[in-house]
N, C-alpha and C positions, 0 to 999 in steps of 0.2 A: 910221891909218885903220882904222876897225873895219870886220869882212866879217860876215855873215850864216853863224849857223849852219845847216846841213842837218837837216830834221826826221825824228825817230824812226820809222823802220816799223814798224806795228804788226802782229807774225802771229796771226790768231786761232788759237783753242784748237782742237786737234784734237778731236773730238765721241768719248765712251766706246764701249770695244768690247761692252758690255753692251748698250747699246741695242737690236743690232743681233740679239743671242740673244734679246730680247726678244719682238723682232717673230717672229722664227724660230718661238719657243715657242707667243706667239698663233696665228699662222700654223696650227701643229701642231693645236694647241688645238679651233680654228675648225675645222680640216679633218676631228677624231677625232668632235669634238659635231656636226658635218653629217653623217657616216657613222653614227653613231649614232643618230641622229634618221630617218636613213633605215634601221638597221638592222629596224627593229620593223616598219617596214610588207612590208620584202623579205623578212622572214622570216613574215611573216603570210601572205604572198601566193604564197611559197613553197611553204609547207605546206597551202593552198588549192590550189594546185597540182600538186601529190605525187599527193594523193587523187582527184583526176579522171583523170591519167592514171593511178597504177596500178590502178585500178578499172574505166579505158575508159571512162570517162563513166560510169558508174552510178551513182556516191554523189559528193553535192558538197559541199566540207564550207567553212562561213562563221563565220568570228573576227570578232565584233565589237571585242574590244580584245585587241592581245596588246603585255607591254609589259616589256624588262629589264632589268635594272640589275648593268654587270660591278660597278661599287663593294661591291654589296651584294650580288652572285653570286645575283642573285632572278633569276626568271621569272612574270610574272601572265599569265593569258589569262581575258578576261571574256565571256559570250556565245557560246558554241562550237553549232553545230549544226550536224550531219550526220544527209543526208537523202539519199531513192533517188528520183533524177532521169532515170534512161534507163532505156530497156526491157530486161528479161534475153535478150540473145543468148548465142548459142552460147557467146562466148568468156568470156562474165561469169552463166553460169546459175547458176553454185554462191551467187554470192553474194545473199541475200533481201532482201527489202526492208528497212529500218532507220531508224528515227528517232530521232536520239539529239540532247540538250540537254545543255547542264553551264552549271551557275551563274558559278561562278570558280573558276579552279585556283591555289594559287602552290606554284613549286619555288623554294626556298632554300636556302643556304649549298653552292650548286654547288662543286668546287676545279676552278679552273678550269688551277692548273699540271699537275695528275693529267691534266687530262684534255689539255693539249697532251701531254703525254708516253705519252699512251695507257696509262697504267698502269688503278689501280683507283680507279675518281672515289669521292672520297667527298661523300655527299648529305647534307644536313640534315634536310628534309621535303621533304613532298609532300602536298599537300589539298588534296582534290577536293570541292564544296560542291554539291548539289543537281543530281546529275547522273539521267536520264529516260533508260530506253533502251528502245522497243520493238522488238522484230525478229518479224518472217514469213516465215515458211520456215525450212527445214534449214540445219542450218552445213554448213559444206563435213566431208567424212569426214576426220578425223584422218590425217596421214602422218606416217611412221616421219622423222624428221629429228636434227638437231643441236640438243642441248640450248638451253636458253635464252640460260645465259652465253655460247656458242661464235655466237649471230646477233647478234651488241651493234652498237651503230654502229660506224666507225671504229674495229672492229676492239679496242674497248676489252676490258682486261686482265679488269677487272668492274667492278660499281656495288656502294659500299655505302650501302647509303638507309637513314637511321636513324629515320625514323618516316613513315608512310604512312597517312592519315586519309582516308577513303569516307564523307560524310557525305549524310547524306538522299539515297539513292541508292532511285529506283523502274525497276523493271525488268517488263518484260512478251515471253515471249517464246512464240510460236506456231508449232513444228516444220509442225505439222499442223492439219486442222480438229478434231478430237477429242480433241487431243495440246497441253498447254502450262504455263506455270511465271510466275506473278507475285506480288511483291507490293507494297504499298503504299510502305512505307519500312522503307529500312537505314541501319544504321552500320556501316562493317569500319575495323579499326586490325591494322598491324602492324608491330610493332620490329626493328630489326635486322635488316633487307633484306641478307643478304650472296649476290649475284649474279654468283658465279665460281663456277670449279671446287672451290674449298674449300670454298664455300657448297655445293654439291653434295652434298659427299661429307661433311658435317657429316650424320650420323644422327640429331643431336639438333634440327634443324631442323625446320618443316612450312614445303616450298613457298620453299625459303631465308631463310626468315624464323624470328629465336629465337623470337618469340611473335607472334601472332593472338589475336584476339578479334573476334565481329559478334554483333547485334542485328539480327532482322529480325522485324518486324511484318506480321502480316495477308499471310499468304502462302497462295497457293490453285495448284495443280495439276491436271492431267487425264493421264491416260493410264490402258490400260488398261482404257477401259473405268468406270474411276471418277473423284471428284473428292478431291479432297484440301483441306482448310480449316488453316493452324495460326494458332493468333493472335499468338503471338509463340514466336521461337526465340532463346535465347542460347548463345553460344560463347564458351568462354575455354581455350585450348593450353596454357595456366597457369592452375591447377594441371590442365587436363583435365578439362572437366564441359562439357555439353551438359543445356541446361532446355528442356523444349517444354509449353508449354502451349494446351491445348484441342487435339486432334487432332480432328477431324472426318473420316470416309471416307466416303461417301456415290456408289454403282452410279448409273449415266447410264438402268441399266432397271431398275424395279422388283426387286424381291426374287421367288421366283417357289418353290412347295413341289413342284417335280418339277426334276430336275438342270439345269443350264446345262452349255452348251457350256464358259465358263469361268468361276472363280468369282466370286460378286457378295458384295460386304463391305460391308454400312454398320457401320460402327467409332466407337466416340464414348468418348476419352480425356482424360479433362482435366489430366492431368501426368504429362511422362515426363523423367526425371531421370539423366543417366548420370555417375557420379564416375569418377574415376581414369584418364582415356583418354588413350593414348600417344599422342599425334598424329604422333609422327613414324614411326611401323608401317605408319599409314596410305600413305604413302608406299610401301612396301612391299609394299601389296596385303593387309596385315595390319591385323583387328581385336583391340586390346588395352584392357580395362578390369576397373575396379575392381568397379563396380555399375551394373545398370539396374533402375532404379525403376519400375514402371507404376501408376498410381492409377486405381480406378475405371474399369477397362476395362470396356463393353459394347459386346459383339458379337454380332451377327446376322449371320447368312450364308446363301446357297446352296451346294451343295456341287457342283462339278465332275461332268461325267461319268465324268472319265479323270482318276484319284488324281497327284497334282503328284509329281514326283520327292522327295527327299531335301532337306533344307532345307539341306545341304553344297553339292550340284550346284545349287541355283537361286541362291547366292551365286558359284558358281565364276568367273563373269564379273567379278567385282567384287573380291572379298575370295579368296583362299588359305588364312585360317585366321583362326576368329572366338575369341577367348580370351576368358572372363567370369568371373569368379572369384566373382561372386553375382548371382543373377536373384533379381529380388522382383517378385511379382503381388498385388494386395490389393483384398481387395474388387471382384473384378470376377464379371462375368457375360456367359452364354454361348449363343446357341441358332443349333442348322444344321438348315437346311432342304433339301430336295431328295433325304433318307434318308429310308427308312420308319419308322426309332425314332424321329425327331425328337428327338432330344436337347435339353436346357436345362439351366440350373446356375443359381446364384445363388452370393454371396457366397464368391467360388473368392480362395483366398491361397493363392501356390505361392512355394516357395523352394527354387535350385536353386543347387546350389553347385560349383565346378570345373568351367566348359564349357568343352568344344573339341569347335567345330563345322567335322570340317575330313572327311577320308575317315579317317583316323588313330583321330579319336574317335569316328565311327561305330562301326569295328572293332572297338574297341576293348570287352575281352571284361569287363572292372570296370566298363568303364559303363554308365551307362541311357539312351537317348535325349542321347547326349553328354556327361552329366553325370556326376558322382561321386557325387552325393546329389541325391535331390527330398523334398521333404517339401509337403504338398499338402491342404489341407483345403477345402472347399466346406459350402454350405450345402444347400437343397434341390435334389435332382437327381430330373429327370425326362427318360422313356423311354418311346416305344411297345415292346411286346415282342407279339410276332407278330402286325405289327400288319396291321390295323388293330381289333382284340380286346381286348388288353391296354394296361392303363397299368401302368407299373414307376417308382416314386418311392420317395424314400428322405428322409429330415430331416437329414441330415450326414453326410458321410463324410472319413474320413482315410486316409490311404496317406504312407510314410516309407517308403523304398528302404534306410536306414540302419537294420537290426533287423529289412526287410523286414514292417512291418506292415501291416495294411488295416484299417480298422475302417469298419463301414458301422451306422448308425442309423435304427430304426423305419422299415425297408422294407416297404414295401404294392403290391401286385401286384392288380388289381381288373379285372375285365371290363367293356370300354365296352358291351356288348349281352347281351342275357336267353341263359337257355340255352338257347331255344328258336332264336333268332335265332341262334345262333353253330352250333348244329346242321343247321340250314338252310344255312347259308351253308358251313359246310365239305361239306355233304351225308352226314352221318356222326354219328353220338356223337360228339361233342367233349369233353373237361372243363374244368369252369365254375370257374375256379377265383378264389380267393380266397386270400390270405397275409397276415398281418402279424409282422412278426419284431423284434423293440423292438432287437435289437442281432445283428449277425455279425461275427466279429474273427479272424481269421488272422494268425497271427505265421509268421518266422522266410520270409515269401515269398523265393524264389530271382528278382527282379523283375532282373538280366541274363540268368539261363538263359531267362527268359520274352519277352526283347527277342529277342534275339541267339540262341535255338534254337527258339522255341516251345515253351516246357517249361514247366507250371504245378508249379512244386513249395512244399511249403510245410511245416511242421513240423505246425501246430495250426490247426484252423476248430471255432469255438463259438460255436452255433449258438442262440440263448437265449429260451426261450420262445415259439417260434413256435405260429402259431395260420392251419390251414390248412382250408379248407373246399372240399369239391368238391361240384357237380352236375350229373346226367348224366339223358340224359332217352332213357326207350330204346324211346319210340318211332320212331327212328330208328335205321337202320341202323347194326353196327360198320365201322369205318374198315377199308378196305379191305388197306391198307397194314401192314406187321409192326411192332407197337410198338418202340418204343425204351426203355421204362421196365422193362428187364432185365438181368441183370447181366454179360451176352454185350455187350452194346451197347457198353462199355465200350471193346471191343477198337477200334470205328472211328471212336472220337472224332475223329480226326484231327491231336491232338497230344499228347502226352506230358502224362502226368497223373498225381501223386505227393504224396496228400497220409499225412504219419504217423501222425496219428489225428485223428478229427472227433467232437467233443462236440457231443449233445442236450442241453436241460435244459430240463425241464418243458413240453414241447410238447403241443399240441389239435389234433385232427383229428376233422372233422368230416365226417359223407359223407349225401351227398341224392342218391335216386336218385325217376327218376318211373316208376313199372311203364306197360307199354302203356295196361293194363284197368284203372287206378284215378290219381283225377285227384288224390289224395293222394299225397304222396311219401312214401317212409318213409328213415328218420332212424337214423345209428346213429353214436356219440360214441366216440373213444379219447382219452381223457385221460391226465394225468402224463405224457407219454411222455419219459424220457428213456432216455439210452444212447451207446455210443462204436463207432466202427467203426475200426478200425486197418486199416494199411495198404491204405489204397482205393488203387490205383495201376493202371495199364496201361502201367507203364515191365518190360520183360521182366526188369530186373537185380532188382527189385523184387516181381515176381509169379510165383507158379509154385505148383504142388499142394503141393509141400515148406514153403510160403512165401504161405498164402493169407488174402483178406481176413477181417476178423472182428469179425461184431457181436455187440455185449449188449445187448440193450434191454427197457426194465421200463416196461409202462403198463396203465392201468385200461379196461376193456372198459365204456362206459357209466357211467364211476365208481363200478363196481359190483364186479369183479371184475379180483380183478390178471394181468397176461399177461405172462411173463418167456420170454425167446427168447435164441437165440447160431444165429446164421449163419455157415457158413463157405464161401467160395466163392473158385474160383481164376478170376479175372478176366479171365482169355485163354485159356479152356478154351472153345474153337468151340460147344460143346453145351451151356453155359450149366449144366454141373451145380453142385449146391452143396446145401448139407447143413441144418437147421435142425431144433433140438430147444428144449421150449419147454415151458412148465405155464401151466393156469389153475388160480386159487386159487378158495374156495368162492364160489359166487354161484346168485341165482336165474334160472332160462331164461326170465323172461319181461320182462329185462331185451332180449332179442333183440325184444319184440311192437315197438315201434316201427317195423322194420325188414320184418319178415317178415310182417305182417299187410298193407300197403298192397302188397307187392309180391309176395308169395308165397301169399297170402290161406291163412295158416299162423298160429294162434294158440298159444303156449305155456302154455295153462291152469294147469297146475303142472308142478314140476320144480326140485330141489335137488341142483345141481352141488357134488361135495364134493371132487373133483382130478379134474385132466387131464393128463394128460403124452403127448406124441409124440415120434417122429423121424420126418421129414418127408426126403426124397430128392426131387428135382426136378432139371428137362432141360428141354432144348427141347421133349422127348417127350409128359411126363408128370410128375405127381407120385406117389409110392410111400412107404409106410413104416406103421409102429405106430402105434397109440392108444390107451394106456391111459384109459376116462373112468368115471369114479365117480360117483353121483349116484343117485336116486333120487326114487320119486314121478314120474314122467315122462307127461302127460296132455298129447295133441294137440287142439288145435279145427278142423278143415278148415272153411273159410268162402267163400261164394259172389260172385261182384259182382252177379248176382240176387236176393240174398237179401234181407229185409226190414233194418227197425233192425238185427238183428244178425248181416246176413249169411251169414244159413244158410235151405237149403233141404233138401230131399227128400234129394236127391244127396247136398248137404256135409252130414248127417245120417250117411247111410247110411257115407260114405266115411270118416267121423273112428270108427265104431263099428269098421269093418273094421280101422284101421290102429292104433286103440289095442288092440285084440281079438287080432288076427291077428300084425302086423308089430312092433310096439314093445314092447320089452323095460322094466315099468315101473320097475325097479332095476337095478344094478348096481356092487356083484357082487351074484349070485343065488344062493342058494341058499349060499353061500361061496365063491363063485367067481368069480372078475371075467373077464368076457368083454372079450379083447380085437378091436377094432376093426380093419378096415384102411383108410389111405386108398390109396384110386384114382381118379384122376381125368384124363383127356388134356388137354394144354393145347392150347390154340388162338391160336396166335401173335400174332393182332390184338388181345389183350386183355395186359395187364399182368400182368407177374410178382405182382402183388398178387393180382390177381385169380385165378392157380393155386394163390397162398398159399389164397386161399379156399377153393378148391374143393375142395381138398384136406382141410381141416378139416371143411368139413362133410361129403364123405363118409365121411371118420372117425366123427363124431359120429352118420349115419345106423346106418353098420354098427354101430357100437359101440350104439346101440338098437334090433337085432334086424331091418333092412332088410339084405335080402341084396346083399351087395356088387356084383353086377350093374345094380341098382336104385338104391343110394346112390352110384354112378360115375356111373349116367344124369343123376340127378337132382341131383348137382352140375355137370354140365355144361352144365346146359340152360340156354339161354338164350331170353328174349323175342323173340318174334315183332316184329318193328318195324312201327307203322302205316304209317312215311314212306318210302318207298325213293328 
């Protein structure tokens, strides 16, 4: 009997323990990509948030995307604007108004282990696209605090950012109503962001950064009083150059010809070029460079009432010590107004070489004006000189501080008013004068003793060919006042004055006088003149009677007769004594009718000068000394301003018979005997030592023709009656 077998149990498969890390994993997955998905908006809405309250409501700031990626260690933010939404109370007044936009930023290649461990994150980039900022009002006043690295978030060790791009960046910002800084578009880049204490203390850095560079276009300023225009500015910390083109300065008030309270500059440069510049000095409070270039400067100005300090102190805010190792100026031009000379220039090229503009180089007793050398030429330079009378111009001049030269070209000195009008107006004889000098050239100038002591000292001035004309017109009273054109004067120049010797060559002088009584001038020529003066000086080491000045001078009286002299005078003798011996060569005396006939109504009929020789002595006093005069045939004409065609009457008849008869010696020597002369004559301190030179000659020349020396003292003293008082 067969049984039935019992059927098999089937146990199913137990299910893999994989499955189950599976779902875990999704799980995870799911949970990391929903936290992530919500990261972007919490931290959008965050930092939307940050800004309101720590601001108190004033500025609110609106992300339209912000969006990041740990995979890719990125950060994008698209649409950022911050704006000023509440009113300035008390607690939020510092901060101004602001309106700021940005295109899109992205930060990339975050480390994001650096930065759980709080070390030193290192950054990839950072670029900022199209960012607008305007601001209104003051920034808040700077406080003394903890450097930049030691505020970091979280407390981080530093940031190293290794490239940092500011593209199309327009900025506007308005301290004040009259006061502000914008321009159009920038670019800034910079490498090597090292944002710790090492970055710090790297010298060779600007700003923690190894290298900088920007670009900014169409940039306009205000302060001060002016506007500022540049049209484009570049920068590069490598190798150190700064290029500015088109500088524009332009005053908010007109330019004005009597002084301003401060001063007003319209400026107009169109390249200014700086190589070699340490940027990392800057930092320091230190200007360091190679060259600055200026093209084409013109400048116009008013000039201050109250002279600006030191160009060291009006940097000291900013800068400690300005170091240049060459200034170049070329081709610019120059005119200040608000002075009475009114100054102008043309075509000015200056080069100066080793500055330091700090208090050090001030002081400093080898330099000039900061520098170690200037070398400095211009073109036409023009000057009021007392004014408003005088114009003072020159066709070129050069000055080197290195050999101490000067050299100045075709100087002209011309009166803007007749001499009638310049006698009017000072109320007095004035002289009318006229100059032209084709060239004067001074070597060996002492140009630091002249900064830094007030001392003019110089080796050589040659003086060449000048041609000088004066008119004086005497109907008009003399100047009241004691001339200054004597050799006492010297004493109160009021600075130190030391030149070795001064060359004439070949100079003209020319003299117009108008007599009361005759509407003729009359006219009298010294030509050739030349001659040397050694040691003209008013330094005491330099001057003294043992040690006194000394001229030679050789010129033609009329181009007719030669006049040789030697001056000696001690320069700082109170009483202005000094010595002069001197000849004329043969000539005839009616070589004087020009002269002596419209103003003396004194004709020289005949008269054959065969030598003269003096020693002349003169003072503040008097003039005193000898006259040997030789000559012969001596016929006077006394002439009337009554008189007909030829100026004679009854009177000037009778008086020319008496004085050729009676008073005039018609030779001499006489008889074999030469009578000597004396002169005598008082001076009168309102007239120029020239003018005692005169007097003194011709009472020589009277006595020495048989006027008794009482008579020829009167009779060189005398002067014109003035119509004008």
């Amino acid at each position: 009997m067969s049984s039935a077998s019992p059927a098999p149990v089937v146990t199913p498969p137990a299910p893999p323990t994989w499955q189950w890390w599976y779902w875990v994993v999704l799980g995870l997955v799911a949970l990391v990509g929903a936290a992530l998905l919500a990261l972007d908006p919490w931290l959008r809405q965050y930092l939307e948030k940050q800004v309101a309250e720590g601001t108190h409501g004033r500025y609110q700031l609106h992300i339209t995307q912000l969006q990041t990626s740990l995979w890719h260690q990125s950060v994008y933010v698209r649409g950022v604007q911050l704006r000023t939404v509440g009113p300035a109370t008390n607690d939020r007044a510092a901060l101004p108004p602001v309106q700021l936009t940005l295109g899109h930023a992205r930060l990339t290649g975050v480390g994001l282990w650096q930065l759980v461990q709080r070390g030193t994150v290192p950054i990839d980039s950072l670029v900022l696209d199209s960012l607008h900022i305007r601001l209104l009002g003051r920034l808040p006043a700077a406080k003394k605090s903890q450097p930049l690295y030691q505020r970091l978030p979280l407390h981080l060790e530093g940031i190293r950012l290794g490239y940092l791009s500011l593209r199309h960046v327009q900025t506007a910002y308005q301290p004040a109503p009259q006061t502000g800084v914008a321009w159009k578009q920038a670019d800034f880049l910079a490498r090597d962001i090292l944002l710790s204490a090492a970055g710090a203390a790297d010298s060779q850095r600007v700003g923690y950064a190894a290298a900088v560079t920007a670009h900014v276009r169409h940039l306009v300023a205000s302060a001060a009083q002016h506007r500022l225009a540049l049209r484009s500015v570049r920068f590069a910390s490598e190798p150190g150059t700064l290029v500015i083109d088109s500088v524009v300065v332009r005053p908010q008030q007109p330019l004005s010809e009597v002084r301003s309270r401060n001063a007003r500059v319209s400026l107009h440069l169109p390249r200014v070029s700086l190589t070699g510049l340490h940027t990392a000095a800057l930092m320091r409070h230190q200007f360091r460079a190679d060259t600055l270039l200026l093209l084409a400067c013109d400048l116009d100005m008013t000039a201050p009432r109250v002279s600006p300090p030191p160009i060291h102190q009006l940097l000291a805010p900013w800068l400690d010590r300005v170091q240049l190792e060459h200034l170049l100026l070329a081709n610019a031009s120059a005119r200040i107004r608000g002075v009475e000379e009114r100054p102008r220039s043309q075509h000015i090229a200056v080069q100066g070489s080793h500055l330091r503009v700090d208090s050090v180089g001030a002081q400093d007793q080898q330099r000039v004006l900061y520098a170690q050398q200037w070398d400095v030429r211009t073109g036409v330079v023009m000057a009021r000189l007392d004014p408003p009378f005088y114009q003072l111009a020159c066709q070129s001049a050069h000055l080197a501080t290195r050999g101490g030269l000067l050299e100045i070209n075709n100087i002209r000195l011309r009166p803007l008013v007749s001499v009638v009008e310049l006698s009017r107006r000072k109320h007095h004889q004035a002289p009318h004068v006229t100059v032209l000098i084709p060239q004067v050239r001074a070597t060996a100038i002492q140009y630091a003793a002249l900064t830094h002591q007030h001392c003019l000292i110089m080796q050589t001035l040659t003086i060449r060919q000048p041609r000088i004309q004066t008119r004086s017109d005497g109907r008009f009273a003399l100047n009241p006042e004691h001339s200054v054109a004597t050799p006492e004067a010297l004493r109160h120049l009021g600075f130190t004055l030391d030149v070795r010797r001064i060359n004439v060559q070949n100079g003209t002088l020319y003299t117009i006088y108008r007599a009361p009584q005759n509407a003729k001038p009359g006219q009298l020529t010294i030509n050739r003149v030349s001659g040397t003066i050694e040691n003209f000086s008013n330094d005491p080491h330099r001057m003294s009677a043992a040690h006194p000045a000394v001229v030679h001078a050789t010129a033609w009286l009329q181009n007719r007769c030669q006049l040789q002299a030697t001056l000696t005078a001690n320069l700082l003798d109170p009483n202005g004594q000094h010595t002069i011996t001197g000849t004329f060569s043969e000539g005839q005396l009616s070589m004087l009718n020009p002269m002596t006939v419209p103003t003396k109504q004194l004709l020289f009929r005949s008269g054959q000068v065969k030598h003269i020789h003096f020693c002349m002595q003169a003072n503040r006093q008097r003039v005193t000394g000898p006259m040997w005069a030789s000559y012969s045939d001596l016929k006077l004409t006394m002439l009337s301003q009554k008189g007909g065609a030829d100026h004679k009457t009854l009177g000037s008849r009778l008086k020319t018979t008496l004085v050729n008869g009676l008073f005039l010696r018609d030779d001499n020597p006489r008889k074999g005997k030469l009578q000597v002369g004396h002169m005598t004559s008082a001076r009168d301190l309102r007239v120029s030592v020239f003018t005692l030179w005169r007097q003194g000659i011709v009472s020589g020349m009277l006595n020495s023709a048989g006027v008794p020396a009482p008579l020829s003292k009167k009779l060189s003293e005398q002067q014109d009656k003035p119509v004008y008082k």
